[in-house]
VEXZAFI-87828 format. One record per atom (N, C-alpha, C): residue in three letters; x, y, z; atom name. Coordinates in pm, whole numbers, always signed. Atoms other than C-alpha are relative to their C-alpha. Example, Ala and Ser with C-alpha at 12.3 -4.5 7.8 and 13.67 -1.06 7.14 Angstrom:
residues 2
+------+--------+--------+--------+------+
| resn |   east |  north |     up | name |
+------+--------+--------+--------+------+
|  ala |    +89 |   -119 |     +0 |    N |
|  ala |  +1230 |   -450 |   +780 |   CA |
|  ala |    +90 |   +120 |     +0 |    C |
|  ser |    -82 |   -119 |     -6 |    N |
|  ser |  +1367 |   -106 |   +714 |   CA |
|  ser |    -77 |   +109 |    +73 |    C |
+------+--------+--------+--------+------+
end
This chain:
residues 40
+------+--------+--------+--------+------+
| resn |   east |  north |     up | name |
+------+--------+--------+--------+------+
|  unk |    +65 |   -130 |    +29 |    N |
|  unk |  +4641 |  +9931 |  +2185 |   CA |
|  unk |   +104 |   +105 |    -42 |    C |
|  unk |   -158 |    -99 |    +75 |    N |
|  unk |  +4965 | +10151 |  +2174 |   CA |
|  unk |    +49 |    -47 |    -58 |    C |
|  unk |    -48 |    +81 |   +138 |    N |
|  unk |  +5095 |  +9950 |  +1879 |   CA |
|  unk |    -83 |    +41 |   -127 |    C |
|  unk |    +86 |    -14 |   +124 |    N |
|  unk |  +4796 | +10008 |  +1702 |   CA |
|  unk |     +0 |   +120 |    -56 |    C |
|  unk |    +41 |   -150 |    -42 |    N |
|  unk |  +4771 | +10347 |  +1807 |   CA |
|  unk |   +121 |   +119 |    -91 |    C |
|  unk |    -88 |   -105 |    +67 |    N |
|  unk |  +5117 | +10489 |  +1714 |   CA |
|  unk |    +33 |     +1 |   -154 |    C |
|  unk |     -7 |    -27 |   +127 |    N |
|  unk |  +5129 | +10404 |  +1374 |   CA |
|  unk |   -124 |    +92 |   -107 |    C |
|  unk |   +150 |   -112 |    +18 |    N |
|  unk |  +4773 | +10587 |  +1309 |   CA |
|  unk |    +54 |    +86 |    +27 |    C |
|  unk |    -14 |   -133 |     +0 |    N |
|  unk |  +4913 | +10890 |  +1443 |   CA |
|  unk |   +136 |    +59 |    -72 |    C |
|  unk |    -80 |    -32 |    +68 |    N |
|  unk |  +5240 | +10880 |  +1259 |   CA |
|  unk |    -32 |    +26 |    -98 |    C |
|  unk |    +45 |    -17 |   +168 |    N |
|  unk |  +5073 | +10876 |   +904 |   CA |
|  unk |    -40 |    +98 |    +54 |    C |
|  unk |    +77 |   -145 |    +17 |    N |
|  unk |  +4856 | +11203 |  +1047 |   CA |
|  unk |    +98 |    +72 |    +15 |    C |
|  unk |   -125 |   -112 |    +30 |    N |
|  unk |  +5169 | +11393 |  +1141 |   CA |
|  unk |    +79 |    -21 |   -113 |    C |
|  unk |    -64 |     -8 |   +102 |    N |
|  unk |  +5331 | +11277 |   +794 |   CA |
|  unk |   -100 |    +53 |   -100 |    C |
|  unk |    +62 |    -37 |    +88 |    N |
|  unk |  +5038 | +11378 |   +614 |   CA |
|  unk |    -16 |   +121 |     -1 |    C |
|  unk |    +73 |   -151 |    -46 |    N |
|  unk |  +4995 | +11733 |   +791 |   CA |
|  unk |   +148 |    +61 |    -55 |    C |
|  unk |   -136 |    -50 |    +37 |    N |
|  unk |  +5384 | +11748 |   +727 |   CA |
|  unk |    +21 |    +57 |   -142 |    C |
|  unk |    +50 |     +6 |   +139 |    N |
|  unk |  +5310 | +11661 |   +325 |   CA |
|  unk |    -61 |   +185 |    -32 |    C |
|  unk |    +84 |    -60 |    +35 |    N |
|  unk |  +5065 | +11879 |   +326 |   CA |
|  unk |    +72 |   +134 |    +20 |    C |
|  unk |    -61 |   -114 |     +0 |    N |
|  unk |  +5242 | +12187 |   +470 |   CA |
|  unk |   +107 |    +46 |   -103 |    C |
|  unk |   -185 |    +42 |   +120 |    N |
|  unk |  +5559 | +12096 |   +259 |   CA |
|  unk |    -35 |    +81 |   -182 |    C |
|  unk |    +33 |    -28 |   +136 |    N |
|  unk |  +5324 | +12143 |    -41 |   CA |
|  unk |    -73 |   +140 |    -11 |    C |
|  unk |    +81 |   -138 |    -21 |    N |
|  unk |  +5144 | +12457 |    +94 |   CA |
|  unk |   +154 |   +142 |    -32 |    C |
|  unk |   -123 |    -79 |     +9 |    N |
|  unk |  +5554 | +12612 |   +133 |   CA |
|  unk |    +11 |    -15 |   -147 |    C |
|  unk |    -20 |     -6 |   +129 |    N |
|  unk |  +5602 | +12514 |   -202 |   CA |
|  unk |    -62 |    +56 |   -122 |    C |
|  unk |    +84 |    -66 |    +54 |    N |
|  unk |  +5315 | +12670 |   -346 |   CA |
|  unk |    +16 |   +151 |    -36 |    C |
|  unk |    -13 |   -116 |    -55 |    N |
|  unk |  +5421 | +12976 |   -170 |   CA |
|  unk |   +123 |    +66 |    -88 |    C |
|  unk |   -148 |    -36 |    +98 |    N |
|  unk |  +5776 | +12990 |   -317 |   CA |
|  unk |    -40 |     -2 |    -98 |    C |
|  unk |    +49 |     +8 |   +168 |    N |
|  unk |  +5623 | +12896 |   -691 |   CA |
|  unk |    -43 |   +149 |    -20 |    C |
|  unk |    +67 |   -141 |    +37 |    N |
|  unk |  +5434 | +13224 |   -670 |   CA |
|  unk |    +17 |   +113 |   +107 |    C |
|  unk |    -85 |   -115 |    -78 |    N |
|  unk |  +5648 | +13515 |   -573 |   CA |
|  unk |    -64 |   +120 |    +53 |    C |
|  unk |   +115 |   -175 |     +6 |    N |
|  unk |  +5380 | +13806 |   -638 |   CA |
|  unk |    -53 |    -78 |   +128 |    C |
|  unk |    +83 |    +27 |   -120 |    N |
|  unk |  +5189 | +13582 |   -381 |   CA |
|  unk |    +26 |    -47 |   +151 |    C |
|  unk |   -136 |    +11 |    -99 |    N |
|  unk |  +5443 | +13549 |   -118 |   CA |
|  unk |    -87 |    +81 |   +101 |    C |
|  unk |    +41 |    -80 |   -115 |    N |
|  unk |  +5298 | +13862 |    +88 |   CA |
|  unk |   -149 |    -58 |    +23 |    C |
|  unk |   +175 |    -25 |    -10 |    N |
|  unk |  +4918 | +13804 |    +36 |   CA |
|  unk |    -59 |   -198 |    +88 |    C |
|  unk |     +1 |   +124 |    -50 |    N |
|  unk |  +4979 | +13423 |   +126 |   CA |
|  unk |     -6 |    +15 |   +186 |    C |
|  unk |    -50 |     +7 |   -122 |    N |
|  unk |  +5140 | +13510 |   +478 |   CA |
|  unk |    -87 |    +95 |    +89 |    C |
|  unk |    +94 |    -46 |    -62 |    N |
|  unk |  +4904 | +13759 |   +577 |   CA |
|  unk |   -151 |    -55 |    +55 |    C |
|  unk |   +140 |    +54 |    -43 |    N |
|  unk |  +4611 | +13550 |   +553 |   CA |
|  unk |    +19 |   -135 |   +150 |    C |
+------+--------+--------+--------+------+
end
C-alpha cells in the first residue's frame, strides 16, 4: 500500500510544483501585472 501510495503523491506535489513554477513565470513575463497578480 505505501509503495503504491508514495509515488501517487509525488507526481501531485510535482505537478502543483509545475504548476506554480509556471504561474511565477507568468508573473515575471508581465511586469505591468506584477502588482495586480500579487494582490489577488
Amino acid at each position: 500500500m505505501l509503495t503504491s501510495k508514495n509515488p501517487l503523491k509525488n507526481d501531485l506535489i510535482t505537478e502543483e510544483v509545475i504548476e506554480k513554477k509556471i504561474e511565477l513565470s507568468k508573473i515575471k513575463s508581465d511586469s505591468s501585472l506584477d502588482d495586480a497578480s500579487l494582490e489577488i
